[in-house]
C-alpha positions in Angstrom: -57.9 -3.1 -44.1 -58.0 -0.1 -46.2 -55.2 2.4 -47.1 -55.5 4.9 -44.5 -55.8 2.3 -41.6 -52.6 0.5 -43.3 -50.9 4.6 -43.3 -52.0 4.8 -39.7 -50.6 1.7 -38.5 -47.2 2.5 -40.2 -47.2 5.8 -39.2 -47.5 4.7 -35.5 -44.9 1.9 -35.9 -42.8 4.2 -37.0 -43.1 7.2 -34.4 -42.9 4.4 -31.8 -39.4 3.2 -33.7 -37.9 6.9 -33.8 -38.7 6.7 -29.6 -37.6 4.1 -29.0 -34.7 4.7 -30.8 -34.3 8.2 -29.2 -34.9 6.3 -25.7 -31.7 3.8 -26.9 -29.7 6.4 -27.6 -30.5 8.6 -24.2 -30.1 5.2 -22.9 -27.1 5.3 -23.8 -25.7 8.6 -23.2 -26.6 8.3 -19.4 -24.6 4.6 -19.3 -21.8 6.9 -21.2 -22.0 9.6 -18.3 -22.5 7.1 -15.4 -19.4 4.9 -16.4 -17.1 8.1 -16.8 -18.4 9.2 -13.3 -17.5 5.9 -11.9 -14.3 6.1 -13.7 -13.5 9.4 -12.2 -14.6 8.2 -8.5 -12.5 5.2 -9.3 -9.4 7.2 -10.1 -9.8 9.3 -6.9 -10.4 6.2 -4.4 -7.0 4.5 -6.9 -5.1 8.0 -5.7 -6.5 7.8 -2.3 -5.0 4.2 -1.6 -1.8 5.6 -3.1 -1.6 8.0 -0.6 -2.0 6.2 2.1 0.7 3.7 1.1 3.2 6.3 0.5 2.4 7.2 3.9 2.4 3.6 5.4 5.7 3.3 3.7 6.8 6.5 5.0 5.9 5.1 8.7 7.2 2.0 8.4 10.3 2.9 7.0 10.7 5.7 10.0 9.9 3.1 12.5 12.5 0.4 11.3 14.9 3.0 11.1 14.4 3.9 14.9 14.6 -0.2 15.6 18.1 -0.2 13.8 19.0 2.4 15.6 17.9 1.3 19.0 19.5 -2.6 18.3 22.6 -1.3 17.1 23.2 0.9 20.5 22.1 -2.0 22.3 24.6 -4.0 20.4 27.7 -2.1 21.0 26.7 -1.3 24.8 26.5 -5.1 25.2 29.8 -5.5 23.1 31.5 -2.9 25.6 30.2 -5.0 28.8 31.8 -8.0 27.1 34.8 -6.2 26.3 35.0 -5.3 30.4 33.8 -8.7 31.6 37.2 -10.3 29.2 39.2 -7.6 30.4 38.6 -8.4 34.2 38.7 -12.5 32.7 42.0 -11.8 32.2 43.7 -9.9 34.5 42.4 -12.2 36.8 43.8 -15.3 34.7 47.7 -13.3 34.8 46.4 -12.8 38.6 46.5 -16.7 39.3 49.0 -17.4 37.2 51.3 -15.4 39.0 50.2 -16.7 42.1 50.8 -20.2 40.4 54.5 -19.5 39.2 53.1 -20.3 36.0 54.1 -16.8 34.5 56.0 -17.1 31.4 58.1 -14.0 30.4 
């Protein structure tokens, strides 16, 4: 192999070095731009989710709320109909009592 054939031959390995090495580095640059794109969609779906559990919170928190509410009316109706029902209890125990002679004063 003479010199010139020897120049060629380095020559072409080394344009096909410098592209490949420019293909590495494009390479490279679009992995760079693709991540931070997926970074940046990641970031919105990340907020999106947030959002919606503020909101679910929001909702839940309204609707237990309105349950406490609606248990504790229920409650104190239902203590006020036991409050009645002891009430007539009673009056009907003094009632018989009296009837009895069993009435102590």
């Amino acid at each position: 192999m003479d010199q010139e054939s020897l120049a060629q031959i380095r020559q072409l390995i080394s344009a096909a070095t410098d592209s490949l090495r420019g293909d590495i580095a494009d390479s490279q640059r679009h992995a760079g731009v693709l991540a931070e794109g997926l970074r940046h969609e990641l970031q919105l779906v990340t907020e999106g989710f947030q959002m919606h559990l503020d909101q679910r919170r929001v909702e839940d928190q309204s609707f237990l709320e309105e349950q406490f509410r609606e248990t504790r009316a229920l409650i104190h109706l239902s203590y006020g109909q036991i409050q009645e029902r002891v009430e007539r209890l009673e009056q009907r125990v003094r009632t018989i009592e009296q009837h009895l002679g069993l009435t102590i004063q």
